[in-house]
N, C-alpha and C positions, 0 to 999 in steps of 0.2 A: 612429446608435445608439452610445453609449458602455458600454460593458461594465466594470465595477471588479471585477476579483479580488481580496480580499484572504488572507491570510493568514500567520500568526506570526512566520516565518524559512522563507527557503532552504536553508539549512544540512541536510547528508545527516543529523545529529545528533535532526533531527526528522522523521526518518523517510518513508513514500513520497510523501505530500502533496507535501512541498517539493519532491521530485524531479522529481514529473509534471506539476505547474503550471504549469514554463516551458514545456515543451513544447506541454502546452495552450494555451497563452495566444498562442503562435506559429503554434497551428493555425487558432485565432480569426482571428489578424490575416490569414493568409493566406487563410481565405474570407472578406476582406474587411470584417471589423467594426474600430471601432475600440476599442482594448485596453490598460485601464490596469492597472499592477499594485502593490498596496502592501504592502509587508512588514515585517521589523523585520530589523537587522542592525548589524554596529559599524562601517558606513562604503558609503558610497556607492558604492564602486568592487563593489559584491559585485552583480555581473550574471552569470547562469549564461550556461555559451557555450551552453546549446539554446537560451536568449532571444531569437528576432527585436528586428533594431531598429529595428522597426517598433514593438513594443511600447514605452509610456511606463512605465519603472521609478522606484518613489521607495522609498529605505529609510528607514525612521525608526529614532530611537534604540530602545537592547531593553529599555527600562522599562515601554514599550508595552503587553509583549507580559506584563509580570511584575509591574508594581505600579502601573499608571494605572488605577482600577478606579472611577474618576467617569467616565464615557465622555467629557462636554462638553470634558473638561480631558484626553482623550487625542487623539494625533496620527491615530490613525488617523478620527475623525469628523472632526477641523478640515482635513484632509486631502480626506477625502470632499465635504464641505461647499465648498472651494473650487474643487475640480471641478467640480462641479455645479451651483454655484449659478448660475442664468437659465437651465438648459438642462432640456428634457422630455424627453429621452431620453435620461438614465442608467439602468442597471441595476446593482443591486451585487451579485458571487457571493460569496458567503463562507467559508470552508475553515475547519471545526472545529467546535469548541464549547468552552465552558467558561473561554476564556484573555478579559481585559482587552481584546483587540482584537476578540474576538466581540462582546464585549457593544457596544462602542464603535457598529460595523459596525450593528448592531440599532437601536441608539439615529439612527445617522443616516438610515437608512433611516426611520421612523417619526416624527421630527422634520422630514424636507424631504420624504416622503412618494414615497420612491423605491424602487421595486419590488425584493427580494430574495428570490433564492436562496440557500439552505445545500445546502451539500454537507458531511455531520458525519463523513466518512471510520472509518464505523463507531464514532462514542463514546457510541451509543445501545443497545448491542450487549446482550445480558442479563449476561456478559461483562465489557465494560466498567463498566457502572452498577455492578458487585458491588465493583469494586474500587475502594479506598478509598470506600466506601460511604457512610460517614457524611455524608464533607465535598462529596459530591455529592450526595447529600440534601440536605443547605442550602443548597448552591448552584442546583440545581431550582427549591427555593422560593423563593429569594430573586429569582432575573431569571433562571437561564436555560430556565427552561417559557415563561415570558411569550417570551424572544427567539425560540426558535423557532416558539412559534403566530405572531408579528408576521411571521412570515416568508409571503410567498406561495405558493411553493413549495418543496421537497424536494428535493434530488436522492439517488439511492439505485444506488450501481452493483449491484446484484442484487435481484431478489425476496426473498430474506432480510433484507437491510437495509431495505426499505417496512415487511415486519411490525415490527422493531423500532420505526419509527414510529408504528406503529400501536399497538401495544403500550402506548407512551410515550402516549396520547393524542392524538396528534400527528394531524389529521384534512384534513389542506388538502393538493392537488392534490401527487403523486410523480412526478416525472419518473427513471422507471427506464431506466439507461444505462450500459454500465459504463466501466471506465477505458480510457485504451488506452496502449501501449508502444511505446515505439523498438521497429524490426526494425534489428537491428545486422546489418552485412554477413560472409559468413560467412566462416569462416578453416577452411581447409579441412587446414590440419599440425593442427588442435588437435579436430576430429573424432573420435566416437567410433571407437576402431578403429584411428585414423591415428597414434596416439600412440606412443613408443619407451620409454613405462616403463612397467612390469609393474606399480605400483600403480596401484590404482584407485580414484575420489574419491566420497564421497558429501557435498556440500555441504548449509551452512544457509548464507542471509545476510538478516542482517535485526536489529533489536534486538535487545540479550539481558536481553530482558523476561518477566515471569512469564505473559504471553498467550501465547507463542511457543510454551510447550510443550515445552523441552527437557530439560527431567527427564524425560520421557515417553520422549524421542528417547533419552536415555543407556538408561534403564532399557529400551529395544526392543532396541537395540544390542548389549545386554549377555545378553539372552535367546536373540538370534540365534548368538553367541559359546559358550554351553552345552551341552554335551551333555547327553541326558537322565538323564543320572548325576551329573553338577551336575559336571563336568569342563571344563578348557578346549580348543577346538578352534580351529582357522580358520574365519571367516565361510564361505566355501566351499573346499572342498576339494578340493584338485590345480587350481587355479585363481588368477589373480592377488590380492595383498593389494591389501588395502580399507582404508583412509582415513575419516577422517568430520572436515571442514573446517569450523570452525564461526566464521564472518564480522560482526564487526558490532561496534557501542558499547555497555559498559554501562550501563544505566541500574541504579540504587539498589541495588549491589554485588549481583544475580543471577547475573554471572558469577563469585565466589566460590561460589555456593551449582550451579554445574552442573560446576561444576571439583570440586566435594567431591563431591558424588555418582557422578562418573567413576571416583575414587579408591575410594570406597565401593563401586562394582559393577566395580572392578578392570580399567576398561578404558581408563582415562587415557593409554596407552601410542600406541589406537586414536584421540585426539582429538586437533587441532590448533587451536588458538583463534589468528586470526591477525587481529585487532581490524577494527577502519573501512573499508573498501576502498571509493573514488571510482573515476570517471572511466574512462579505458580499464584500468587498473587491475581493474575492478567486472568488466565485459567478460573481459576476458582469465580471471577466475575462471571467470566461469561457463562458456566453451568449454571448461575447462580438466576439468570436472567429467563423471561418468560418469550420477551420478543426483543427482536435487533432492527436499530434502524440506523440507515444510513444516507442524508439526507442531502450530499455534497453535490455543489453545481459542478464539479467537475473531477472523475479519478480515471485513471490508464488502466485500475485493475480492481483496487479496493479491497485489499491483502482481508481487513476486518470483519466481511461478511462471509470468504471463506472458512476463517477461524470460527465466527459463530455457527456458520453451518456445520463445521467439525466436531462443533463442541453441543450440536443437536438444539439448537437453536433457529427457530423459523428467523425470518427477516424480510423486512423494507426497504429496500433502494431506491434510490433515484434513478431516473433514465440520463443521469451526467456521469452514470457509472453504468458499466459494462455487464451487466448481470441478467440479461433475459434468460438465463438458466434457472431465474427463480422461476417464473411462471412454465417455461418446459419442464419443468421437475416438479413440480407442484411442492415449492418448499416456502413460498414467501409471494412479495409482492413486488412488484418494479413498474415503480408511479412515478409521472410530471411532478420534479421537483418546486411545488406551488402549494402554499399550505391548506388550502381546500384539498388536491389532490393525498396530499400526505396525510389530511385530517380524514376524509374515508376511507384512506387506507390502515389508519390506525385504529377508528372507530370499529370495521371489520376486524382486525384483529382481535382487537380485547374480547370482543362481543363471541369471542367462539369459544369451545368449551377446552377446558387443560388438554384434554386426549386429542381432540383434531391438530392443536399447537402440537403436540410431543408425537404426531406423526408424521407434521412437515418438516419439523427436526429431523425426523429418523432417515427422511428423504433425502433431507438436505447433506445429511451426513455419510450417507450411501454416495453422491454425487461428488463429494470435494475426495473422497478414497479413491473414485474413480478415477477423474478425471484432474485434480490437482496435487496429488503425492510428490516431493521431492526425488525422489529414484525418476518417476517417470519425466517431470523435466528436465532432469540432466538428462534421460536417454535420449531425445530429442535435440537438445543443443548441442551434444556431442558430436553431430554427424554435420551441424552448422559449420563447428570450430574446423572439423576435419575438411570440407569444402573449402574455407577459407584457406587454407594450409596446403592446398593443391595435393589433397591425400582421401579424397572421396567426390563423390556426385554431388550434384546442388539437391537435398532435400526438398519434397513437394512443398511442405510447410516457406521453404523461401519464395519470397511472390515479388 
C-alpha cells in the first residue's frame, strides 16, 4: 500500500496543516505503510525535522500551488502519475481545497482511477464559504463540487466539520477523526506557579486573520479592564499584571486593523504582537504562557489549543471551534464567540489563583496524550485507507 499525501507548502506561513502533516506522515510510516509526500516549496532541501526518513519527500516548484490551474500540465498530477503508474495500491490523501494542487490531486485520481481522500481542514466551514464569497461561488461551480464528490471519502476531524459536508451536499462516506499533536516534554522552571515574574500571560498564536476573531479578543479585554463607571482599573486587583501576547503572520494587513482597534479601546499598552514563532521557539511560548485563548468564528479542529493543552496550558475557545472537551475535562472554557462572552470568560480566568490554572493544565494535558497522539491517529486511519483499498471492513468511525 502506497499512501500520497499531498499538500500546498510546509511553510508555518500556511498555517496548521503544513505543521501536522509531517508528523502524520511519520506516524503512517511507523505503522508500517509506505508514505509519500508532495508539496510545493523554493527548493528541495525544505524537509521538516518531524519528517521521518522513511517518508519519500518531493517539493515542486510554487507555481503549483498559485497559477498551474490545467491540472494535466501541473507537477502535482505528473508527479502522482509517475508514482503510480503499474501499481494497484496507491491511495492519494489530499489536504485542502480550492488551490491548483487540489484540483490537479482530483484530476489524477479520476484519470488513473486511484482512490482519494480529502481532508478540507475546515474550508467548508459556513464561515469559510462566506468569505470572499463570490470568488468561491465560481470556483464551486466551476470544478471544485465536481473534485470533492470524485472524492471517495471525507475525512472531518469533528462532527461539526461532517455537517459542513453535508451541508455542502457532499453525500459519500466521512471518516470522523480528529487531528493529533506533539506532547512536548515538559519544562518544569516554566510551570504555572514556577515562574519569577509577577506578570502574567494571556497568549493567541495563530494567523492574524479575520476567522481568528481578534477584534472580539481586544474588544473582551478591554471590557474586563472597565469599571462599571466606564473608568480604568487592573484586570484583577491586588493581583499580578496581565499580558495579552499576540503570536503569528499577517495575512491581508488584519493585523493593522487589531492594532487600531487596541488603540481605539485604549488598551494597546496591554498588547504585545510579537509576529511568527517556529520550532522550539513556538514551545518555549506556549510554557511560557498562563492562559490560551482562542477566539476564531470558525476551525474544523484548532491544532493550537491541543498544543497548549499539551504544553499544560488551561484555555478559552470559542464555540466556532470544536473543543467541548474543554468543559468535559475541566481544562478550560468554551464560550459564545462575543466579547461579553469572551470578556467573562477571561475575567474568570485571571481571577483564579496560579494552582487551580496549573491543574486545568495538568488536565488538559492528561487528555490531548489520551486522546490526540499521533501513533493513535494513524492507528485509526490505517484501517480507513485499508477499506478504501478493498483489503478490510468499513471501520465504525466511517459514518
Amino acid at each position: 500500500m502506497k499512501i500520497i499525501l499531498t499538500i500546498g507548502g510546509l511553510s508555518a506561513k500556511y498555517g496548521g496543516p503544513s505543521q501536522t502533516l509531517p508528523a502524520y506522515a511519520t506516524a503512517l510510516a511507523n505503522a508500517g505503510l509506505e508514505v509519500g509526500l508532495i508539496s510545493c516549496g523554493s527548493s528541495g532541501s525544505d524537509r521538516p525535522v518531524e519528517l521521518s526518513s522513511k517518508v519519500e519527500l518531493t517539493v515542486l516548484p510554487l507555481h503549483n500551488r498559485q497559477t498551474r490551474w490545467l491540472p494535466a500540465q501541473n507537477d502535482f498530477f505528473r508527479t502522482i502519475r509517475s508514482i503510480c503508474r503499474g501499481r494497484g495500491d496507491c491511495l492519494i490523501h489530499d489536504q485542502g481545497a480550492w488551490l491548483p494542487i487540489n484540483h490537479a490531486a482530483a484530476y489524477a485520481g479520476r484519470m488513473m482511477k486511484i482512490p482519494r481522500l480529502v481532508t478540507s481542514h475546515g474550508m467548508l466551514s459556513s464561515w469559510a464559504m462566506r468569505f470572499k464569497g463570490l470568488k468561491k461561488w465560481m470556483a464551486w461551480r466551476l470544478y471544485q463540487r465536481r473534485d470533492l464528490q470524485s472524492a471517495q471519502v471525507l475525512h472531518a476531524t469533528s462532527l461539526a466539520e461532517m455537517r459542513d459536508f453535508r451541508a455542502a451536499g457532499l453525500t459519500q462516506p466521512v471518516a470522523v477523526i480528529p487531528n493529533g499533536v506533539f506532547l512536548p516534554p515538559r519544562s518544569p522552571n516554566s510551570e504555572i506557579g514556577n515562574r519569577k515574574s509577577e506578570t502574567r500571560t494571556v497568549l493567541f498564536l495563530g494567523r492574524i486573520h479575520p476567522v481568528k476573531g481578534l477584534i472580539n479578543l481586544v474588544q473582551a479585554w478591554a471590557g474586563i479592564q472597565r469599571s462599571e463607571a466606564g473608568g480604568r482599573r487592573p484586570a484583577v486587583a491586588g493581583q499580578s499584571k496581565w499580558r495579552v501576547i499576540i503570536a503569528g503572520g499577517d495575512e491581508n494587513g488584519h493585523l493593522n486593523e487589531v492594532k487600531a482597534e487596541s488603540r481605539k479601546q485604549n488598551v494597546e499598552n496591554d498588547f504585545e504582537f510579537v509576529g511568527p514563532v517556529e520550532g522550539e521557539a513556538k514551545w518555549d511560548l506556549y510554557r511560557s504562557a498562563d492562559l490560551f485563548v482562542l477566539p476564531s468564528h470558525s476551525e474544523n479542529f484548532g491544532l493550537v489549543v491541543a498544543e497548549a493543552l499539551a504544553c499544560g496550558v488551561p484555555v478559552i475557545a470559542s464555540r466556532g471551534t470544536p473543543w467541548e472537551d474543554l468543559i468535559t475535562h475541566r481544562c478550560g472554557w468554551w464560550v459564545d464567540n462575543q466579547p461579553e462572552a469572551l470578556a467573562d470568560a477571561l475575567r474568570n480566568a485571571v481571577n483564579r489563583t496560579d494552582e487551580d490554572r496549573r491543574e486545568m493544565g495538568r488536565r488538559g494535558r492528561e487528555l490531548v496524550g489520551r486522546k490526540y497522539s499521533w501513533p493513535g491517529i494513524a492507528a485509526q486511519m490505517k484501517p480507513v485507507y485499508e477499506w478504501m483499498l478493498g483489503e478490510g471492513r468499513k471501520p465504525e468511525w466511517v459514518l
